[in-house]
PDB file with SEQRES, HELIX, SHEET and CRYST1 records, atoms N, CA, C and O in Angstrom:
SEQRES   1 A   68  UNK UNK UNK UNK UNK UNK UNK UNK UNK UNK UNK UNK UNK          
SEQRES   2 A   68  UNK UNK UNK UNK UNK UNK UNK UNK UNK UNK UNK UNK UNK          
SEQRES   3 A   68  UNK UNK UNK UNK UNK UNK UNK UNK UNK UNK UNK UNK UNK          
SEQRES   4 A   68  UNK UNK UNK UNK UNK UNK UNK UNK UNK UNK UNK UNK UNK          
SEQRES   5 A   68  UNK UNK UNK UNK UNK UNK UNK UNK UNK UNK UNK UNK UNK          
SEQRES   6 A   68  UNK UNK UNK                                                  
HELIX    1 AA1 UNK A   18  UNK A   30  1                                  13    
HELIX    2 AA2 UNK A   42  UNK A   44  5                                   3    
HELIX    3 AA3 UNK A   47  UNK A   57  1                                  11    
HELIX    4 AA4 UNK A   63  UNK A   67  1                                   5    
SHEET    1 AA1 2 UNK A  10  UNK A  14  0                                        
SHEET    2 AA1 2 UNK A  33  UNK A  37  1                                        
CRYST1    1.000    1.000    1.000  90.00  90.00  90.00 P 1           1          
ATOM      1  N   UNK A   1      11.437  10.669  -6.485  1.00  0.00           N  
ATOM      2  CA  UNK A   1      10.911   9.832  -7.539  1.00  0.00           C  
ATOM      3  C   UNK A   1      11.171  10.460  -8.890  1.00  0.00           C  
ATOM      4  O   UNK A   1      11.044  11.685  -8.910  1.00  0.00           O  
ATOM      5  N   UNK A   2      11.504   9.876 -10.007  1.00  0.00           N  
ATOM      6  CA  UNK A   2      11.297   9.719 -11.182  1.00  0.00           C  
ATOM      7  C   UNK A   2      10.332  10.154 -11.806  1.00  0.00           C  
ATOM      8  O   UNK A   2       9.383   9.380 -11.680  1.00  0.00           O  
ATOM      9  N   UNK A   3      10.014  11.326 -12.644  1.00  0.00           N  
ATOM     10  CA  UNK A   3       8.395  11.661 -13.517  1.00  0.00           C  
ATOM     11  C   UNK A   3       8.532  10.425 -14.451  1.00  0.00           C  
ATOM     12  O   UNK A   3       9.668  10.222 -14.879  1.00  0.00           O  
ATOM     13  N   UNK A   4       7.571   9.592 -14.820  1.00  0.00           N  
ATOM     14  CA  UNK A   4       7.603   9.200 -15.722  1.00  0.00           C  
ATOM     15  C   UNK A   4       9.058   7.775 -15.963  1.00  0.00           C  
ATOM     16  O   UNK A   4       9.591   7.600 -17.059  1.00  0.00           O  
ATOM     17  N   UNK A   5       9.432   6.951 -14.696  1.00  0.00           N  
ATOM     18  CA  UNK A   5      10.127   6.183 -14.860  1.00  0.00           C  
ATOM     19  C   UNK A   5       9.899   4.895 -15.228  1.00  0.00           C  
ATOM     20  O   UNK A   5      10.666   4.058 -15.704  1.00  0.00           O  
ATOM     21  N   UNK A   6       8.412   4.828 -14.867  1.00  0.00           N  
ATOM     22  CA  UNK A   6       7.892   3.426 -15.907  1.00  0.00           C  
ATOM     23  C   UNK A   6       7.211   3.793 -16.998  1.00  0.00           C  
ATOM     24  O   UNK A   6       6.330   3.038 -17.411  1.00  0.00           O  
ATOM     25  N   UNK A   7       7.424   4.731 -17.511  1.00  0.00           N  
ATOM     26  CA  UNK A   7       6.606   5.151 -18.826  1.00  0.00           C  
ATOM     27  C   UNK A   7       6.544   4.380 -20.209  1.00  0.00           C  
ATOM     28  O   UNK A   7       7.448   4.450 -21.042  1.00  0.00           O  
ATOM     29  N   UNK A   8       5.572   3.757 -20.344  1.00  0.00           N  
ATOM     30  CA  UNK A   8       5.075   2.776 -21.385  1.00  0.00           C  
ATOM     31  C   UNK A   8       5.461   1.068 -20.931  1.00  0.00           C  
ATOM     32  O   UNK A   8       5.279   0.134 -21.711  1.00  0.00           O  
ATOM     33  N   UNK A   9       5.944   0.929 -19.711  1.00  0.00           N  
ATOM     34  CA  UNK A   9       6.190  -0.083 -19.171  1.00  0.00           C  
ATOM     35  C   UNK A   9       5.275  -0.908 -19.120  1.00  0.00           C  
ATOM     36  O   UNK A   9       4.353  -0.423 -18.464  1.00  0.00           O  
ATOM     37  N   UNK A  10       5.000  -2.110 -19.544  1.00  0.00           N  
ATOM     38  CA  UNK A  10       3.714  -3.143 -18.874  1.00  0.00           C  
ATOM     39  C   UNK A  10       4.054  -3.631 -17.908  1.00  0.00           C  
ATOM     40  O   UNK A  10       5.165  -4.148 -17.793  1.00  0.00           O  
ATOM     41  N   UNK A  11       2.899  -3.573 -16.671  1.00  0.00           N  
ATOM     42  CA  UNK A  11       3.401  -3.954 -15.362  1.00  0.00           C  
ATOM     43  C   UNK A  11       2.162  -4.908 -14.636  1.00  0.00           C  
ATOM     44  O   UNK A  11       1.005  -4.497 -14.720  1.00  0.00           O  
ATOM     45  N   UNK A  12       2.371  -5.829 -14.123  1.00  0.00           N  
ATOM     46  CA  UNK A  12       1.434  -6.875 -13.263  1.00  0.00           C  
ATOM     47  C   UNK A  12       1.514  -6.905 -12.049  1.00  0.00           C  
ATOM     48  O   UNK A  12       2.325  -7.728 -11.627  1.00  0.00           O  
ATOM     49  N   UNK A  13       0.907  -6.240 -11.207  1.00  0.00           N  
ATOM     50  CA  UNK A  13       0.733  -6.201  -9.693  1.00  0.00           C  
ATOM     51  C   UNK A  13      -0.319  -7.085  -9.104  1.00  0.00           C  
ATOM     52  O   UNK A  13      -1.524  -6.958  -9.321  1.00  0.00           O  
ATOM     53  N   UNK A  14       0.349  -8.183  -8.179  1.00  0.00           N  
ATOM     54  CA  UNK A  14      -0.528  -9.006  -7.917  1.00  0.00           C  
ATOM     55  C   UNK A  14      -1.324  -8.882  -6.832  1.00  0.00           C  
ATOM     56  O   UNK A  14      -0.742  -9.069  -5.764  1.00  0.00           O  
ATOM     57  N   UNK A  15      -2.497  -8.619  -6.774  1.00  0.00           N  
ATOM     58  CA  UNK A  15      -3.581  -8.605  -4.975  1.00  0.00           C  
ATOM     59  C   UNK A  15      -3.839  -6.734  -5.403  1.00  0.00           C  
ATOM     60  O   UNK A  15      -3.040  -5.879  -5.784  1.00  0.00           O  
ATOM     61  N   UNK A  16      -4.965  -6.699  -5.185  1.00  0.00           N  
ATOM     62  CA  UNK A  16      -5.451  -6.278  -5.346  1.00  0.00           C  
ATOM     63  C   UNK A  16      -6.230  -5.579  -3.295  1.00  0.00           C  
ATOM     64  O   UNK A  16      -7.307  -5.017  -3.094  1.00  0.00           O  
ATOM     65  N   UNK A  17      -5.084  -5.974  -2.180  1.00  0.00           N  
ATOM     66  CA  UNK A  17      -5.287  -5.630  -1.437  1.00  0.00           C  
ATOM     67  C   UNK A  17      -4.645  -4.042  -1.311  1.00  0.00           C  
ATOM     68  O   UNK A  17      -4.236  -3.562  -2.369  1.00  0.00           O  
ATOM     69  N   UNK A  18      -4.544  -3.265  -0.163  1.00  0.00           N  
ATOM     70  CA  UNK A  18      -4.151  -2.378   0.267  1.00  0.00           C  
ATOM     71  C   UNK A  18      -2.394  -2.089  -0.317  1.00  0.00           C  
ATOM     72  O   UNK A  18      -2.140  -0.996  -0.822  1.00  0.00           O  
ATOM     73  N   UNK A  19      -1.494  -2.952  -0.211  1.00  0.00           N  
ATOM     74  CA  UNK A  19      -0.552  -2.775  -1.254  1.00  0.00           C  
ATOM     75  C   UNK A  19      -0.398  -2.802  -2.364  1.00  0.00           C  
ATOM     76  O   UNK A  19       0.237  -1.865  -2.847  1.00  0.00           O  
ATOM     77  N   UNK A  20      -0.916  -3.907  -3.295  1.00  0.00           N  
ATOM     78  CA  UNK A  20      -1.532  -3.819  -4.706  1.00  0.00           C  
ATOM     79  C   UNK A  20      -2.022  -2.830  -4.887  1.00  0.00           C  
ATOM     80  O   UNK A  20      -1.230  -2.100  -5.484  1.00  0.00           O  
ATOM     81  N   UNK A  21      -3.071  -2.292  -4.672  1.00  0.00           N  
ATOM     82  CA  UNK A  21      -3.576  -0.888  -4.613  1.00  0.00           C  
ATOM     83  C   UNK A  21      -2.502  -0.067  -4.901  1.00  0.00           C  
ATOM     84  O   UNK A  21      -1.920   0.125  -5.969  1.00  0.00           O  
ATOM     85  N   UNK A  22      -2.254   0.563  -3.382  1.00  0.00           N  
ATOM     86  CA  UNK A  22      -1.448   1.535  -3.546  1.00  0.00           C  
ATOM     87  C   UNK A  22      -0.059   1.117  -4.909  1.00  0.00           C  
ATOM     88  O   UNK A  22       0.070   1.703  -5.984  1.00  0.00           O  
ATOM     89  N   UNK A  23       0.525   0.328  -4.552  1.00  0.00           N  
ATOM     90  CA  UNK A  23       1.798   0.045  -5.901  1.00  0.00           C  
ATOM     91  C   UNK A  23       0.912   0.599  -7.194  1.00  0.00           C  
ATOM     92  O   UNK A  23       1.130   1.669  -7.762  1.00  0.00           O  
ATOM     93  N   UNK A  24       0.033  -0.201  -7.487  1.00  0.00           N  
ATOM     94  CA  UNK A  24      -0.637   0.227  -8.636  1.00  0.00           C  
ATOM     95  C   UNK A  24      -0.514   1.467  -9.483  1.00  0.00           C  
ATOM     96  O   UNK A  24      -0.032   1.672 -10.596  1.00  0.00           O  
ATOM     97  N   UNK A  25      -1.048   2.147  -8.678  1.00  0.00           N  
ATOM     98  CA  UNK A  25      -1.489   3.608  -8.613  1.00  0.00           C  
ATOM     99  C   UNK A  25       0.074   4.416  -8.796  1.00  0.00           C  
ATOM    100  O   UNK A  25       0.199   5.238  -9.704  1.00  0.00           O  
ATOM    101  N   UNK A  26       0.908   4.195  -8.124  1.00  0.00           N  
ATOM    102  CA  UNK A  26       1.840   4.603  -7.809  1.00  0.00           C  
ATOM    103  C   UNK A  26       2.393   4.476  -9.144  1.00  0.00           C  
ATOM    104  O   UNK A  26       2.625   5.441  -9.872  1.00  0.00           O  
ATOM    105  N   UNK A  27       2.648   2.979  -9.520  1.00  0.00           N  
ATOM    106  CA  UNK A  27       3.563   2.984 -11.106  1.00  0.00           C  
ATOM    107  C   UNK A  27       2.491   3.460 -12.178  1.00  0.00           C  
ATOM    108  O   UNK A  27       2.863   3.746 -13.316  1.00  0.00           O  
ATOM    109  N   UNK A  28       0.998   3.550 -11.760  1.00  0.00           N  
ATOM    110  CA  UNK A  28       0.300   4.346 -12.918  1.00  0.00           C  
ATOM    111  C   UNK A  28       0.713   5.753 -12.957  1.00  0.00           C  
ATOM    112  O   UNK A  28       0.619   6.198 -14.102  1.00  0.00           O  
ATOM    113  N   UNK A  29       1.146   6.622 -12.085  1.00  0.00           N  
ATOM    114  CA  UNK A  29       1.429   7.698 -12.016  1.00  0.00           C  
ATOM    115  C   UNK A  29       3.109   8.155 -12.344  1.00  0.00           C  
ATOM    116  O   UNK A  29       3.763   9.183 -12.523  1.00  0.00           O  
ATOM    117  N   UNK A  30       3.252   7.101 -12.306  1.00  0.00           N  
ATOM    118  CA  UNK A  30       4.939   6.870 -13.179  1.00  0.00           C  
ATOM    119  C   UNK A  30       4.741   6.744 -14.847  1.00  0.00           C  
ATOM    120  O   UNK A  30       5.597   7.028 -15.686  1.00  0.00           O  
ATOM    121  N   UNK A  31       3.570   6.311 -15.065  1.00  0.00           N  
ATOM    122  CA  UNK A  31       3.661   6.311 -16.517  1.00  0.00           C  
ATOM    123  C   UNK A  31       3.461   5.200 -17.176  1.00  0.00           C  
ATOM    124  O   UNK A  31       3.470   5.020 -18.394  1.00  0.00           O  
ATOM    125  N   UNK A  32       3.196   4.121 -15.924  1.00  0.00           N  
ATOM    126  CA  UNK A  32       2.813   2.081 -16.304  1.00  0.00           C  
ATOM    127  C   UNK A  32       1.648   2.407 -17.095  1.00  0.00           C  
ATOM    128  O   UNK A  32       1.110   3.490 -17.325  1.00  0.00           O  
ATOM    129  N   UNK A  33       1.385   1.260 -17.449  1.00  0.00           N  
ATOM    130  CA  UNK A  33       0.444   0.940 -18.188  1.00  0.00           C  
ATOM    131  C   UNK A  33       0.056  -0.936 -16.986  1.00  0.00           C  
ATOM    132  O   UNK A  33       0.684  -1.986 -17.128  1.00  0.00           O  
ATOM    133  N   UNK A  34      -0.599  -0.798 -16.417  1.00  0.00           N  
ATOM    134  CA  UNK A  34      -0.494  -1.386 -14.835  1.00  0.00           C  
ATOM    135  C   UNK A  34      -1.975  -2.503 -14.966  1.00  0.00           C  
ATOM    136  O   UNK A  34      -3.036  -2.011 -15.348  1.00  0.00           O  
ATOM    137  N   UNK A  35      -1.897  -3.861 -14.643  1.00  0.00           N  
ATOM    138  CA  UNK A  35      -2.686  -4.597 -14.476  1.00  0.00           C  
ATOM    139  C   UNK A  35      -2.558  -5.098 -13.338  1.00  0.00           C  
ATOM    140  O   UNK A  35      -1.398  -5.161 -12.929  1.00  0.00           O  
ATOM    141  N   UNK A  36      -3.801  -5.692 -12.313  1.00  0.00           N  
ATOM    142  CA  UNK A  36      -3.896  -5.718 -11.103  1.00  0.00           C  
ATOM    143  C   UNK A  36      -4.262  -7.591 -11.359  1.00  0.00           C  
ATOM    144  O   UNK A  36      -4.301  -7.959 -12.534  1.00  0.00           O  
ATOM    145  N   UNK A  37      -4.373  -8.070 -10.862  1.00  0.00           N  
ATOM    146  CA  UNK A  37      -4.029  -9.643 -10.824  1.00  0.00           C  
ATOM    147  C   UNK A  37      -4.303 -10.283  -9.610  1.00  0.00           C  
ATOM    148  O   UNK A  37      -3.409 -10.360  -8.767  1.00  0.00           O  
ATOM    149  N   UNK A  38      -5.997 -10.999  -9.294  1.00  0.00           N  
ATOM    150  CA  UNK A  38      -6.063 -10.940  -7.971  1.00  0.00           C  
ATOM    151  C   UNK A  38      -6.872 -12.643  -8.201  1.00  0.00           C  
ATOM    152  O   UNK A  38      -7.270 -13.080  -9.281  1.00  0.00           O  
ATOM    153  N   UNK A  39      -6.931 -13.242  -7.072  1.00  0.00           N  
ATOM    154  CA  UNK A  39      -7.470 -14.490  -7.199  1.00  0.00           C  
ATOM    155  C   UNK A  39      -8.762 -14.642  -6.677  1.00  0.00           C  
ATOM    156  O   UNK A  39      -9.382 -15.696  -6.817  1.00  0.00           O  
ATOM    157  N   UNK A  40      -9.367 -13.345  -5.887  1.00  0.00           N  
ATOM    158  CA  UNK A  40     -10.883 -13.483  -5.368  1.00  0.00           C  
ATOM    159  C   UNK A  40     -11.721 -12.960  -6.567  1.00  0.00           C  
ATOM    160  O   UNK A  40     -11.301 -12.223  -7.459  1.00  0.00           O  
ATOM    161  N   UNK A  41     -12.830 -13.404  -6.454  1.00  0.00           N  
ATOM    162  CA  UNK A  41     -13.683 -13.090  -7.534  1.00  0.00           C  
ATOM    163  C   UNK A  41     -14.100 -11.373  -7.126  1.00  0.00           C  
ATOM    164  O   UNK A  41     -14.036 -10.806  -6.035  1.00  0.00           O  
ATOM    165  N   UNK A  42     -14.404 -11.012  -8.061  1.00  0.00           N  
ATOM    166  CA  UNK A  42     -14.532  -9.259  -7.950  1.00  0.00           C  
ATOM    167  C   UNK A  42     -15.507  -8.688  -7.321  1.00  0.00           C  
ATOM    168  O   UNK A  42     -15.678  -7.533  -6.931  1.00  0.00           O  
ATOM    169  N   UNK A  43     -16.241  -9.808  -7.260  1.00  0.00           N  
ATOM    170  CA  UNK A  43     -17.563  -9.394  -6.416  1.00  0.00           C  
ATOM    171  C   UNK A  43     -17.561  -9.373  -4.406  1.00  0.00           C  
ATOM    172  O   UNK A  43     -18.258  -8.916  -3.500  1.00  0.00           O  
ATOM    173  N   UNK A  44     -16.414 -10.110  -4.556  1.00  0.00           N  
ATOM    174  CA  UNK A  44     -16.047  -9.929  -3.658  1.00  0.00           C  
ATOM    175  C   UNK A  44     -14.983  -8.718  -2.606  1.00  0.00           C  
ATOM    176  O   UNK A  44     -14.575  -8.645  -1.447  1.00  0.00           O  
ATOM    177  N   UNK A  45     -14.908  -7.987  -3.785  1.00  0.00           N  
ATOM    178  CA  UNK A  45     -13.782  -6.999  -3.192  1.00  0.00           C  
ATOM    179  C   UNK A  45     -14.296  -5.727  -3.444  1.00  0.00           C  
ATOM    180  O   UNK A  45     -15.037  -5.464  -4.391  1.00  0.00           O  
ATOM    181  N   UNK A  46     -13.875  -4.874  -2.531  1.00  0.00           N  
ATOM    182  CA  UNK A  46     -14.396  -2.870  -2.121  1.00  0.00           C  
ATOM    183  C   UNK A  46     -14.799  -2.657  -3.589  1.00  0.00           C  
ATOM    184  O   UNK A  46     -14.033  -2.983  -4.496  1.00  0.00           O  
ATOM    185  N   UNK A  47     -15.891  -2.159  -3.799  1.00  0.00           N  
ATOM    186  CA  UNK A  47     -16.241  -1.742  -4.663  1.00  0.00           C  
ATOM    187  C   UNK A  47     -15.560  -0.032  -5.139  1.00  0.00           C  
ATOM    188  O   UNK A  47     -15.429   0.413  -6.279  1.00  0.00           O  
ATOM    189  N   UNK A  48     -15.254   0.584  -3.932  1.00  0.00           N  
ATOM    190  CA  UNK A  48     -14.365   1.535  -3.788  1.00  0.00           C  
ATOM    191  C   UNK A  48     -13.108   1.675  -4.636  1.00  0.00           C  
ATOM    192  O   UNK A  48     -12.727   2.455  -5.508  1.00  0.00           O  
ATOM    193  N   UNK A  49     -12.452   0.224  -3.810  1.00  0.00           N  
ATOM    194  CA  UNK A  49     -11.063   0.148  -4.283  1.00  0.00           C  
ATOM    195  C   UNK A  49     -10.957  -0.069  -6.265  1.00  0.00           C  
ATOM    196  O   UNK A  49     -10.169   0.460  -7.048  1.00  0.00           O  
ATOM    197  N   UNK A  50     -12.217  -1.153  -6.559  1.00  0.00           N  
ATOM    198  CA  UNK A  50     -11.957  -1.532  -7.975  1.00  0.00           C  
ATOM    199  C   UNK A  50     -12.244   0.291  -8.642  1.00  0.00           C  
ATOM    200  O   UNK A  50     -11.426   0.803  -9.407  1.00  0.00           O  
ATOM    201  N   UNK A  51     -13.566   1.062  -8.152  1.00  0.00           N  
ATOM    202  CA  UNK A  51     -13.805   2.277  -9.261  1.00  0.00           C  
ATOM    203  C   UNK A  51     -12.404   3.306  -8.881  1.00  0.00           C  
ATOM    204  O   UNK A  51     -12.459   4.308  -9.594  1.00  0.00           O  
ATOM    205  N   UNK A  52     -11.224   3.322  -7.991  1.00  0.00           N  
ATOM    206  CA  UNK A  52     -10.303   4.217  -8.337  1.00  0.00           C  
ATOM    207  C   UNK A  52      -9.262   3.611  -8.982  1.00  0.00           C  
ATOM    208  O   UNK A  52      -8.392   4.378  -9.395  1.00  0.00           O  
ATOM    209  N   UNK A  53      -9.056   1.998  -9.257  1.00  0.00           N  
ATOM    210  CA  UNK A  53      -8.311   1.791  -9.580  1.00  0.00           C  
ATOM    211  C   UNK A  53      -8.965   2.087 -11.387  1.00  0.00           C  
ATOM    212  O   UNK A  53      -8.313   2.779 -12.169  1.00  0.00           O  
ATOM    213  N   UNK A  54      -9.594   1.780 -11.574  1.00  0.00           N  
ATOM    214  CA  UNK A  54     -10.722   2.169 -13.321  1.00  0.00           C  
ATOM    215  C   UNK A  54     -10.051   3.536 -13.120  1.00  0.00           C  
ATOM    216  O   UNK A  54      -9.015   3.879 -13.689  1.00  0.00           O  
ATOM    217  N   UNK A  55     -10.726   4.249 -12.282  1.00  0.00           N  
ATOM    218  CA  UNK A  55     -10.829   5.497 -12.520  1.00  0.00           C  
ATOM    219  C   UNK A  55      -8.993   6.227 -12.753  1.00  0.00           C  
ATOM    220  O   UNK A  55      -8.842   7.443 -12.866  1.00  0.00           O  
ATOM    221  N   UNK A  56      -8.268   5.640 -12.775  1.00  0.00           N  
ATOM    222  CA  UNK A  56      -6.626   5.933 -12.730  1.00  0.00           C  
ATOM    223  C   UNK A  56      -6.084   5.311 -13.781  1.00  0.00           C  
ATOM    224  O   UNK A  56      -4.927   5.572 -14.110  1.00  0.00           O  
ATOM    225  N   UNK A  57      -6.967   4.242 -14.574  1.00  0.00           N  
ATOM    226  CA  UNK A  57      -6.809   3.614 -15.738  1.00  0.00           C  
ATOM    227  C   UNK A  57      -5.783   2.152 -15.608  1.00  0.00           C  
ATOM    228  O   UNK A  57      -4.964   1.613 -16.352  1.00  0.00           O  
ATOM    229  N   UNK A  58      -6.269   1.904 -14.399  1.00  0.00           N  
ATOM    230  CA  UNK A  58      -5.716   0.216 -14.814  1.00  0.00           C  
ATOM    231  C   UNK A  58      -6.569  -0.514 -14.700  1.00  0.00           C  
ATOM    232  O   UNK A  58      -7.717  -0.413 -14.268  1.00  0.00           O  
ATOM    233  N   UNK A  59      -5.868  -1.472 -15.195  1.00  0.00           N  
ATOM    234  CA  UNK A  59      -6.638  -2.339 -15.698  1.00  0.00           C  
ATOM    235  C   UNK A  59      -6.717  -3.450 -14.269  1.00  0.00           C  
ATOM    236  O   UNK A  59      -5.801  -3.509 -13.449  1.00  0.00           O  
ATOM    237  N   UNK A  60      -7.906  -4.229 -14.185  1.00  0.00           N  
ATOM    238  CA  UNK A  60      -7.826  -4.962 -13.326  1.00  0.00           C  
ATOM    239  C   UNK A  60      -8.492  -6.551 -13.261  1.00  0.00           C  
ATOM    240  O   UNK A  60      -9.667  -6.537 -13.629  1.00  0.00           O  
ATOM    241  N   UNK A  61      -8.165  -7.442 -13.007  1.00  0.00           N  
ATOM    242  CA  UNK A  61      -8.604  -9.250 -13.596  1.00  0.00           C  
ATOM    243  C   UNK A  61      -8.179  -9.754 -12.599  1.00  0.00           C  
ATOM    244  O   UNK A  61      -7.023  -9.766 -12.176  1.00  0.00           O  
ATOM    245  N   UNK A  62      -9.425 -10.350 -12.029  1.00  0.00           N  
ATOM    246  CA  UNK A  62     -10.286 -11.170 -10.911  1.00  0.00           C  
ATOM    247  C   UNK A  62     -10.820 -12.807 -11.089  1.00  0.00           C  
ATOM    248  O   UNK A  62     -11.234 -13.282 -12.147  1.00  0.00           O  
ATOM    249  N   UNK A  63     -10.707 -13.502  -9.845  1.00  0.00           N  
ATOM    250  CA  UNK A  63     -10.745 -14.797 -10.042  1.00  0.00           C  
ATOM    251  C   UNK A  63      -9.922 -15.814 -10.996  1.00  0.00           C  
ATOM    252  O   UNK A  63      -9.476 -15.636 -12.129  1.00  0.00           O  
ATOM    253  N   UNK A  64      -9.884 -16.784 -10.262  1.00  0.00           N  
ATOM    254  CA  UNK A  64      -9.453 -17.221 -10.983  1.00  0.00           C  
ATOM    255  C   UNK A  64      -9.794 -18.349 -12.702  1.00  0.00           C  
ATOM    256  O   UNK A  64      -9.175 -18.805 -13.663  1.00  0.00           O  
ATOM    257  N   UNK A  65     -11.049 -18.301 -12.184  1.00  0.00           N  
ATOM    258  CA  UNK A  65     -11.373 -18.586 -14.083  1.00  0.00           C  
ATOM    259  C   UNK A  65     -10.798 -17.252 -14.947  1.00  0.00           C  
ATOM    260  O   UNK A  65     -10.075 -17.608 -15.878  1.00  0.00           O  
ATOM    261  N   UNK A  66     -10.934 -16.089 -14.856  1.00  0.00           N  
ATOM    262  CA  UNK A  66     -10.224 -15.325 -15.598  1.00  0.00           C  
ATOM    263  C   UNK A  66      -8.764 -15.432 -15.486  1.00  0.00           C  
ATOM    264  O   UNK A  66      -8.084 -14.773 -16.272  1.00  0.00           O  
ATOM    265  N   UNK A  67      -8.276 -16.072 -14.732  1.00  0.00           N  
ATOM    266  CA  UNK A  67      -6.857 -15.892 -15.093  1.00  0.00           C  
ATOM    267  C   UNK A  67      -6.247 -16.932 -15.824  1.00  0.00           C  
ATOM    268  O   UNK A  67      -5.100 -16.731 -16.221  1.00  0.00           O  
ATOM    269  N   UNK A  68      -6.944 -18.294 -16.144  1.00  0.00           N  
ATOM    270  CA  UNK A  68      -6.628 -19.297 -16.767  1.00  0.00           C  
ATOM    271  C   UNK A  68      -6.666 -18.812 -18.339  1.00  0.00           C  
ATOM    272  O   UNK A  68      -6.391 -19.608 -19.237  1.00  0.00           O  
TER     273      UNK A  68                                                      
END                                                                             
């Protein structure tokens, strides 16, 4: 891998499941600047998964009234 091959890149990863996740993380550690893009409402999903994705600094937007 590349240090730093998406560095300052804006990037939209959609689902916020177990691949979303991981991708996420992955181009955050490349240097994205990474939004997660999911259609269930947030309350509905690992509370786990949303505080490491915060905690790694992406950004993440749930349901779909927020995405309109």
């Amino acid at each position: 891998m590349n240090k730093g091959r998406y560095e300052n890149q804006n990037i939209a990863v959609l689902g916020a499941g177990l691949s979303g996740n991981a991708a996420a993380l992955l181009l955050r550690s490349e240097g994205a600047q990474v939004t997660v893009l999911d259609s269930a409402e947030e309350k509905k999903l690992l509370k786990s998964t949303l505080d490491n994705l915060r905690a790694h600094g992406v950004r993440a937007i749930f349901s779909r009234a927020e995405l309109k």
